[in-house]
Legacy VTK file of the C-alpha trace (Angstrom):
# vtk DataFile Version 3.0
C-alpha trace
ASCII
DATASET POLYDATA
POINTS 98 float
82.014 113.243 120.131
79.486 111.565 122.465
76.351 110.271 121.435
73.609 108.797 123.212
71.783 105.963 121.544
69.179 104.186 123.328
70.211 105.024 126.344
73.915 103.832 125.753
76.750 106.612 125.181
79.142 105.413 122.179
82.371 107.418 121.553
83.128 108.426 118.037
86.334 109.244 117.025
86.882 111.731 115.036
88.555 110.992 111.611
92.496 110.940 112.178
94.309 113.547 109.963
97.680 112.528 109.076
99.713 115.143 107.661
101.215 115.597 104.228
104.761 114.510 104.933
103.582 111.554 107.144
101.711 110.253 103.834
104.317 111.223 101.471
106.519 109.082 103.650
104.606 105.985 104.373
103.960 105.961 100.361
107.811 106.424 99.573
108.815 103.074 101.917
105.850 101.231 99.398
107.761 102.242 96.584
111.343 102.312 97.460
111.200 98.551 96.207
110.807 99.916 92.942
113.042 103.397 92.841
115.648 103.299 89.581
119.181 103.781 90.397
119.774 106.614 92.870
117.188 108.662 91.692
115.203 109.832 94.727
111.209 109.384 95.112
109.578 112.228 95.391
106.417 114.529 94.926
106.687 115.209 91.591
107.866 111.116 90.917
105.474 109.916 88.235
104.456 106.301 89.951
103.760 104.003 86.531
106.305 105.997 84.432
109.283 106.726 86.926
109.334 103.580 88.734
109.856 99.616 87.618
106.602 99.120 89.291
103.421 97.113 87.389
100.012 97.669 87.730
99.568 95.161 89.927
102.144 95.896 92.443
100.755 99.220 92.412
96.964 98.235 93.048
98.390 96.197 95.954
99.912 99.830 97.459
96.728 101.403 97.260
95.242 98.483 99.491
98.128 98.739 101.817
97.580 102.733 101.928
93.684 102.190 102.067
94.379 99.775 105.377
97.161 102.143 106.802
95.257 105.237 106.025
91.517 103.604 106.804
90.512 105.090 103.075
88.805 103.669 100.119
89.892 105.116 96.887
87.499 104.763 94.397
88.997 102.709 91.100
88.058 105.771 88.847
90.138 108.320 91.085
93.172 105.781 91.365
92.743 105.827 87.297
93.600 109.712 87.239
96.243 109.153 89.958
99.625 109.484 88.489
102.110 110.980 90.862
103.451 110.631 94.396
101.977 114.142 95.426
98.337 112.947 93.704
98.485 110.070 95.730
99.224 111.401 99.202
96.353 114.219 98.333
93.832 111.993 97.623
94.454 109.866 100.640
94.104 112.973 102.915
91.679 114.510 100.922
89.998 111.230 101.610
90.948 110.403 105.229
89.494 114.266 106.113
86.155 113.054 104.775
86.139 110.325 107.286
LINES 1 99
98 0 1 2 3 4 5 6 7 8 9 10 11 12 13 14 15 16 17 18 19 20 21 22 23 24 25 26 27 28 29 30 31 32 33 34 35 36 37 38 39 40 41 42 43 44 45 46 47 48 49 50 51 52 53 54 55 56 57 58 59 60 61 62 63 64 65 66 67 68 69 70 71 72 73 74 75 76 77 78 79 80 81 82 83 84 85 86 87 88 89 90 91 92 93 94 95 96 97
């Protein structure tokens, strides 16, 4: 979108929408670190619970994903956020918004 502001045009982009399996994927490499045996990561893969991953490490992926992404999740949504498919919906639920 164009816009004309005093008497300059400025480009906006629009908001870039990443799709569910790109977002599914870039949080799988942040957790792989932290995967248990051979069990694989997936949607359903309960992040605190299913993973040997501490609150801290995981506060550090959000920031990552917020960067990668260019969202800010809200520290009462992460709260509610437990698995890998909650994650990746937020973030695009989010990143849709821009």
């Amino acid at each position: 979108m164009t816009v004309e502001n005093g008497g300059i045009l400025d480009t906006l982009a629009a908001p870039q929408i990443f799709s569910r399996a790109e977002v599914i994927r870039e949080i799988c490499v942040h957790l792989e670190p932290y995967r248990v045996g051979e069990r694989p990561i997936t949607g359903g893969t309960v992040i605190a619970k299913d993973l040997t991953i501490d609150s801290l490490a995981i506060m550090d992926m959000v920031m990552e994903l917020e960067d990668r992404f260019d969202v800010s999740i809200p520290m009462g949504v992460i709260a509610e956020i437990h698995t890998v498919d909650q994650l990746a919906d937020t973030i695009r639920e989010l990143g849709a918004r821009g």
